[in-house]
C-alpha positions in Angstrom: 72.3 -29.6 -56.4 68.2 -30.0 -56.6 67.2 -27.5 -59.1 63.7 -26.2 -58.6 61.5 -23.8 -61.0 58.3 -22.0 -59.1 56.0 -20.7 -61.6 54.1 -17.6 -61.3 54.6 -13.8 -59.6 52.6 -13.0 -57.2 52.6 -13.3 -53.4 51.8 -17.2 -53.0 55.3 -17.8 -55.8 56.8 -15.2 -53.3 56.0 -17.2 -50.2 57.1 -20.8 -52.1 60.4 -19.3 -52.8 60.9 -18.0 -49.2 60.0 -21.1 -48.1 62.2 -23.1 -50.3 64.7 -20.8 -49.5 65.1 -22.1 -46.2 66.8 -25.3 -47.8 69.7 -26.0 -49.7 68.3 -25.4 -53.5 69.3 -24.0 -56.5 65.3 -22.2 -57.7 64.1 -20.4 -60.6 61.2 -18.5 -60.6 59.1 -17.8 -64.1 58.5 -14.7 -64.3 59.0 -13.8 -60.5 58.7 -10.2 -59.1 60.9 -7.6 -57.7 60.9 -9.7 -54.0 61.3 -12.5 -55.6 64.4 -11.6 -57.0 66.4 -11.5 -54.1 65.9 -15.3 -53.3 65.7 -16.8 -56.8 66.9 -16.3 -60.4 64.2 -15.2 -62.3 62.9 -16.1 -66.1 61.6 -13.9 -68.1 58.8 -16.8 -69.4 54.8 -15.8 -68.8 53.0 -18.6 -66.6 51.1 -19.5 -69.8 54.0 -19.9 -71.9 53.9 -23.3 -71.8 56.2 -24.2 -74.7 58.8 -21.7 -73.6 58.5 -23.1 -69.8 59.3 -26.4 -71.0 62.5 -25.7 -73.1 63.9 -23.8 -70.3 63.1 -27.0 -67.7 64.8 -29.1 -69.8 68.0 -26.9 -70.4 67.8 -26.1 -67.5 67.7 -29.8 -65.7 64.9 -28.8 -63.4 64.4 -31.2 -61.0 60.7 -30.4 -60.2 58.3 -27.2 -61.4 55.6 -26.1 -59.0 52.9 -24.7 -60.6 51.5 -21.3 -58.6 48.9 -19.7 -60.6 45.5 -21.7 -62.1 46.0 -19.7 -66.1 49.1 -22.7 -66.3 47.3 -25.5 -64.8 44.1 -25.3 -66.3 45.9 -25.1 -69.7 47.6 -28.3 -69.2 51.3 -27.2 -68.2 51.2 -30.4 -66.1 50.0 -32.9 -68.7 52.8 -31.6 -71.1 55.2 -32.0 -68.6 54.3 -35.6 -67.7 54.7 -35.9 -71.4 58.1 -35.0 -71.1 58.5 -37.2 -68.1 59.2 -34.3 -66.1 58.1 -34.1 -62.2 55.5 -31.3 -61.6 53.6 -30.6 -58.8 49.8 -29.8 -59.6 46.5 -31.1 -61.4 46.5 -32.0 -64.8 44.1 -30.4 -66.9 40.8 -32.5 -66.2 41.4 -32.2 -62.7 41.8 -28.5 -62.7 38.3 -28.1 -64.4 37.2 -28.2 -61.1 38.8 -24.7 -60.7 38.9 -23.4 -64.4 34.7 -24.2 -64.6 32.1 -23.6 -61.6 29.6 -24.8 -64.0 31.8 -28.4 -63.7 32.4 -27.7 -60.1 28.8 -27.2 -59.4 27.5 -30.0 -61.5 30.2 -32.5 -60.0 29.1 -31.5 -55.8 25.4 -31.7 -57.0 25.9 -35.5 -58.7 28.0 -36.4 -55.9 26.1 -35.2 -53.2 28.3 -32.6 -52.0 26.7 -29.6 -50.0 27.0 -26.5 -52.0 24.2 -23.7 -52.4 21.5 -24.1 -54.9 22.4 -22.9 -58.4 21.8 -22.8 -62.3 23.7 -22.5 -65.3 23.4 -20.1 -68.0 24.7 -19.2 -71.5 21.6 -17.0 -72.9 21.1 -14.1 -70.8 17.1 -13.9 -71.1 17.2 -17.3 -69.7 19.0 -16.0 -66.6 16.9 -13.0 -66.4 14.0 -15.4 -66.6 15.2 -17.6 -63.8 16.0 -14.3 -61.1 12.3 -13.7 -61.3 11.8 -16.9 -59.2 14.5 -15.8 -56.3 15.1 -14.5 -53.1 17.8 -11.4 -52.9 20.5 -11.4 -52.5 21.7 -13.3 -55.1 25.6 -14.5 -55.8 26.2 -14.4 -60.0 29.4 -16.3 -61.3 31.7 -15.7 -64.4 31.8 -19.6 -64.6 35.5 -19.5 -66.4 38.8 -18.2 -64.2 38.2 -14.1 -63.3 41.2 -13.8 -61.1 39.0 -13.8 -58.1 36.2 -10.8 -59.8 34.0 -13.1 -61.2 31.6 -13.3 -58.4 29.2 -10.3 -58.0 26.5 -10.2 -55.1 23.4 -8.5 -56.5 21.5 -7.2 -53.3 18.4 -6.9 -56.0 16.8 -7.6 -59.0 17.8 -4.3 -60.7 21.8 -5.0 -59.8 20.9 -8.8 -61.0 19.6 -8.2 -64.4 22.6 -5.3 -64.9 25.5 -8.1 -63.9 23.7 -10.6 -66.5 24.0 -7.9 -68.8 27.8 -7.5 -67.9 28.7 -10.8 -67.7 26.8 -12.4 -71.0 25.7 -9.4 -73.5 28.6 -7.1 -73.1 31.4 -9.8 -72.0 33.4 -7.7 -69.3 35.0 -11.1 -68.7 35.8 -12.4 -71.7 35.3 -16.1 -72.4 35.4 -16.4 -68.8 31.6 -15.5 -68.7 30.5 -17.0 -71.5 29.0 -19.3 -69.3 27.5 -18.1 -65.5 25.9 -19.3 -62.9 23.9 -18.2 -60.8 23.8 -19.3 -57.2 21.5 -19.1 -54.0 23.4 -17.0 -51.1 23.9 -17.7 -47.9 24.7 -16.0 -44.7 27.5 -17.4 -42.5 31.7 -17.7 -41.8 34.2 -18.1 -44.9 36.6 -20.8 -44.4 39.4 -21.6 -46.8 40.2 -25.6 -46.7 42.9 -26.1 -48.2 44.3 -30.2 -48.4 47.4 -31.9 -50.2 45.7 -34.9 -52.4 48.4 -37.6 -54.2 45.5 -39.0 -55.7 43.9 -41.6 -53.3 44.8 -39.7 -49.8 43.7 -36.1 -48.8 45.2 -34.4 -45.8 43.7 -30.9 -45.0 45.8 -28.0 -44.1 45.1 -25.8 -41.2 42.1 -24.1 -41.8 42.4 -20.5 -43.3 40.1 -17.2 -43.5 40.4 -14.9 -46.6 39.0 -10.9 -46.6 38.0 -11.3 -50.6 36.4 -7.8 -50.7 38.3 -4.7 -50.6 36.7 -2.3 -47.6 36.5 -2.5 -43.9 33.2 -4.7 -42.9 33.3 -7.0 -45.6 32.0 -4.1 -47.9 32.9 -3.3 -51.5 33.6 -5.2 -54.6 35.4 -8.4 -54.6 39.1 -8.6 -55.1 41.7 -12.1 -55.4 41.7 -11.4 -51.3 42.6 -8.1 -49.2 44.0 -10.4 -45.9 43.7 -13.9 -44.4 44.8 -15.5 -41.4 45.4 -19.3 -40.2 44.6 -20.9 -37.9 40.6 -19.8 -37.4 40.3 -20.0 -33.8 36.3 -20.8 -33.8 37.3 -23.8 -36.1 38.0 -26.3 -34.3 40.1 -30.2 -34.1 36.4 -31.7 -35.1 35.3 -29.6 -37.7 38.7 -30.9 -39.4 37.9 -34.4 -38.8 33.7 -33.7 -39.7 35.4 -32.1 -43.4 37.7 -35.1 -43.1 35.0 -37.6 -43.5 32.1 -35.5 -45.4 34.2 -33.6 -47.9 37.2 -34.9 -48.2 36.9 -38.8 -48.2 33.7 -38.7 -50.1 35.8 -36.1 -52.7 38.1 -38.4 -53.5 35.7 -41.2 -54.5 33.8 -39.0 -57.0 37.2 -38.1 -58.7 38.0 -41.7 -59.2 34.3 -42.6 -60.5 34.9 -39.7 -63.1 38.3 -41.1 -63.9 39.6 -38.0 -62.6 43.7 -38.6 -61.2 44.4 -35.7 -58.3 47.7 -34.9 -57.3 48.5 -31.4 -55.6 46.6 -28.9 -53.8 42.8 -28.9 -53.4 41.3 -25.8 -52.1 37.4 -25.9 -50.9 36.2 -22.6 -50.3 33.3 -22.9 -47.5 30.5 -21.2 -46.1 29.9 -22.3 -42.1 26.5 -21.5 -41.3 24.0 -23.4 -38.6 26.8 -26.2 -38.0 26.7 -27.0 -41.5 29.2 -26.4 -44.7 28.8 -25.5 -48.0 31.4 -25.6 -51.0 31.0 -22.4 -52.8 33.8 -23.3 -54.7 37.3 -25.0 -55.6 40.7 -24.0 -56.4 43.7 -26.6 -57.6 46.4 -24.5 -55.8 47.6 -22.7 -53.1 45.1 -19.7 -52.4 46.5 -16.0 -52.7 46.8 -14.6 -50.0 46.3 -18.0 -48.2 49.7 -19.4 -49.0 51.0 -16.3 -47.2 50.1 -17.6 -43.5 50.1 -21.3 -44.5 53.6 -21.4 -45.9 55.2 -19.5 -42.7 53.6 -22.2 -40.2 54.6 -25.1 -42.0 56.8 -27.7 -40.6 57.1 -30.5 -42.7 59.7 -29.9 -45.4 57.7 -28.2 -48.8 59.8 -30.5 -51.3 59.5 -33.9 -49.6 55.3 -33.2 -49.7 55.6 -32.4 -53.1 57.5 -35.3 -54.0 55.4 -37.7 -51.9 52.4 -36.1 -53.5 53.8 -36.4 -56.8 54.9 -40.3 -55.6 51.0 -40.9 -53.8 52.9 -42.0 -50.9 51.3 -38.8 -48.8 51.8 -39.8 -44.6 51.4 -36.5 -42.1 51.8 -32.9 -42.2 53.1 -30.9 -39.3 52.2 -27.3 -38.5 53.7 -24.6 -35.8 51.7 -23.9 -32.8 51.4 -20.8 -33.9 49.2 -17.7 -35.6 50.0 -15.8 -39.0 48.1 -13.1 -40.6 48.7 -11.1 -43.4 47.3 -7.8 -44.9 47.7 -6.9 -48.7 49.0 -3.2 -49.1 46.5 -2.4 -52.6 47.3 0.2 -55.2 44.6 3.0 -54.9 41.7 2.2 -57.5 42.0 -1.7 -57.1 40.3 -3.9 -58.4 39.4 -1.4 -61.1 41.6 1.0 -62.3 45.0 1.5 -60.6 48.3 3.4 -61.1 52.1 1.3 -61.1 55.0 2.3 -61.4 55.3 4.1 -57.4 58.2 4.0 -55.6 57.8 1.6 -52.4 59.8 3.4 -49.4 60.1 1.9 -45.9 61.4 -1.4 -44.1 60.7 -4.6 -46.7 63.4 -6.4 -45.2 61.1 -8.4 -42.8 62.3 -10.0 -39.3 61.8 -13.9 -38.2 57.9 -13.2 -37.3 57.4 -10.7 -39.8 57.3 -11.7 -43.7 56.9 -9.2 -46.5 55.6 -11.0 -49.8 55.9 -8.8 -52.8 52.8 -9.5 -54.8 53.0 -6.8 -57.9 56.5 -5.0 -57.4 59.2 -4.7 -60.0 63.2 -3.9 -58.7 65.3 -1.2 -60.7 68.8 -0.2 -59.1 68.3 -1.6 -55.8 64.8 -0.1 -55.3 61.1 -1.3 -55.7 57.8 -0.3 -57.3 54.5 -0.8 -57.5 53.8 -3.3 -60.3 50.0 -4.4 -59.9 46.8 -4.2 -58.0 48.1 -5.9 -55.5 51.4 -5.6 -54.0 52.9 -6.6 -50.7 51.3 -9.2 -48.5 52.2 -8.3 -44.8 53.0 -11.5 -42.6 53.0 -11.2 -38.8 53.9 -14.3 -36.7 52.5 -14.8 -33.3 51.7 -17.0 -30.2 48.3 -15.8 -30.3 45.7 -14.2 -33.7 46.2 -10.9 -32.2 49.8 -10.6 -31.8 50.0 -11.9 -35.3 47.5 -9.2 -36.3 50.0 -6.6 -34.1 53.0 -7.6 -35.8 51.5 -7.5 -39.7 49.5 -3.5 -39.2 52.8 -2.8 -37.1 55.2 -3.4 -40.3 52.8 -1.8 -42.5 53.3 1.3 -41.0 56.7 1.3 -42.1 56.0 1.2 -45.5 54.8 3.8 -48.2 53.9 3.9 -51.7 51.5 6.7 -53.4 47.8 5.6 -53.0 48.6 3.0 -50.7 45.7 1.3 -49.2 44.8 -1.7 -46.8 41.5 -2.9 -44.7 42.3 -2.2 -41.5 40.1 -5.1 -39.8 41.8 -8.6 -41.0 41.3 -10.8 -38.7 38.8 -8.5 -36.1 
């Protein structure tokens, strides 16, 4: 029997297990979630408990670990295991950087040629301050370190500008994650999510996604790790694929090998589509959250063997349903800022064949659920067209209840 170890507990760990669920596997899942539960055993070992995640793969026999989250990844959980001749499916720590630093991100698309919006990098705040007096509003600023998708404030002028420096850099609201920010040109246009599976020489992109990153109606309000998404984007076209093919993905892999960089696992480009061009605003080395959510339902090809062959570099096709998903993250009131667990979730979370419900932040005590995090159910609909998907996902939610629930009601509008 294969024995497989997801790590992570959120919505995208949710949506791997449901999807390895589907075939014949024995699967862990470290720490896992109240959702999770039901499919898989789950560990009580942290995502960045690296030595403890180790021990327990090898008492355990695992056959292969796949890493959700980026905390493991850009610590080097898959260098250890490699160590430990273990099979693992993700980045190894200099590859991650590409995630775990958007000063390295921004420095590697600009040597390579890479479209991305003009930036700079800063570490001294007066600097920074300095450089804002020379720019157009508005103006995107970056926690360059991982932020769980907050990092990235858009100062609409130069009063909000100089106050996020001083957040960021003097007063450290990020930690070590903004010890370091950039600060970025913004532009105007459609957010696409390319996500690609890389084994190291070949990429193949996914179906292109959209992610909702900030938390109100209209694309309003702070940013959050992503308040809905949907897949396929109907606008986005068979030869935008094949344009991203051969100006992002081809030349990507090239760079990597000049900077001795080995890539095996997921590559995530997050886009901006404006004027029939693209621009990388940034990378992640994983499945997105809540991407993974409508990805991982329309997948055909068998999860494990692409993770093996990925793992092997011996990556051929992927094949996706004909078909639309979209999901809608249920938030706990006061997200991304302060928020309330511990609510009782009431209604119908046991999801149909076109309807998935991803527990994101829920813990389960005798047989029932609660809250557990900011955010905490991803809604899935399944449909032949973007807006019965979009029917079928509102449609469930309204059969669901927890104390300061709240949701955008326009994903995918």
């Amino acid at each position: 029997m294969t024995k497989i170890l997801v790590i992570g507990s959120g919505g995208r760990e949710h949506a791997l297990v449901w999807k390895l669920n589907q075939s014949d596997y024995t699967i862990f899942c470290a720490p896992g979630n109240g959702g999770i539960s039901d499919l898989a055993q789950c560990v009580p070992i942290k995502a960045d408990d690296l030595s403890g995640l180790l021990a327990f793969t090898k008492q355990e026999k695992i056959n292969l670990t796949i890493v959700g989250p980026e905390i493991p990844l850009s610590a080097g959980i898959v260098d250890l295991f490699q160590e430990n001749n273990l099979k693992i499916f993700g980045p190894n720590k200099k590859a991650a950087q590409l995630e775990s630093s958007k000063h390295f991100a921004k420095n590697f698309c600009r040597k390579y040629g890479l479209p991305t919006p003009d930036f700079e990098s800063f570490t001294d705040s007066a600097r920074a301050k300095s450089y804002i007096e020379t720019k157009k509003f508005p103006i995107v600023i970056k926690a360059s370190g991982l932020a769980a998708g907050k990092g990235v404030i858009i100062a609409e002028n130069k009063k909000q500008a100089l106050m996020t420096i001083e957040r960021i850099i003097e007063k450290k609201e990020f930690g070590k994650a903004g010890e370091t920010i950039v600060i970025e040109d913004f532009i105007t246009g459609q957010e696409v999510s390319m996500l690609a599976f890389c084994d190291g020489n070949t990429i193949i992109p996914m179906i292109p996604a959209r992610d909702h990153k900030t938390l109100l109606d209209g694309n309003k309000g702070p940013n959050t790790g992503g308040m809905g998404s949907y897949a396929p984007i109907p606008e986005f076209k068979e030869k935008w694929i094949t344009r991203l093919q051969a100006e992002l993905f081809d030349p990507m892999i090239k760079a990597l090998k000049k900077e001795d960089i080995e890539y095996k696992g997921i590559i995530y480009a997050g886009l901006i589509v404006a004027d029939n061009n693209f621009y990388i605003l940034e990378f992640n080395c994983r499945w997105g959250d809540p991407e993974a959510e409508v990805l991982l339902p329309l997948l055909k090809t068998d999860l494990i063997s692409l993770c093996y062959d990925t793992i092997d570099g011996k990556l051929k096709q992927v094949e996706w349903k004909d078909e639309y998903a979209l999901t809608v993250i249920a938030a706990s009131g006061g997200y991304p800022d302060k928020y309330e667990t511990g609510k009782l979730i009431t209604g119908d979370l046991a999801g149909t064949d076109d309807t998935m419900i991803f527990h994101c932040g829920t813990k389960k005590e005798h047989n029932q659920y609660f809250t557990a995090g900011g955010r905490v159910l991803a809604v899935t609909g399944i449909g032949k067209t973007l807006s019965q998907a979009r029917e079928k996902s509102y449609n469930a939610l309204k059969n669901i209840n927890f104390a300061q629930m709240y949701y955008r009601t326009d994903i995918g509008k």
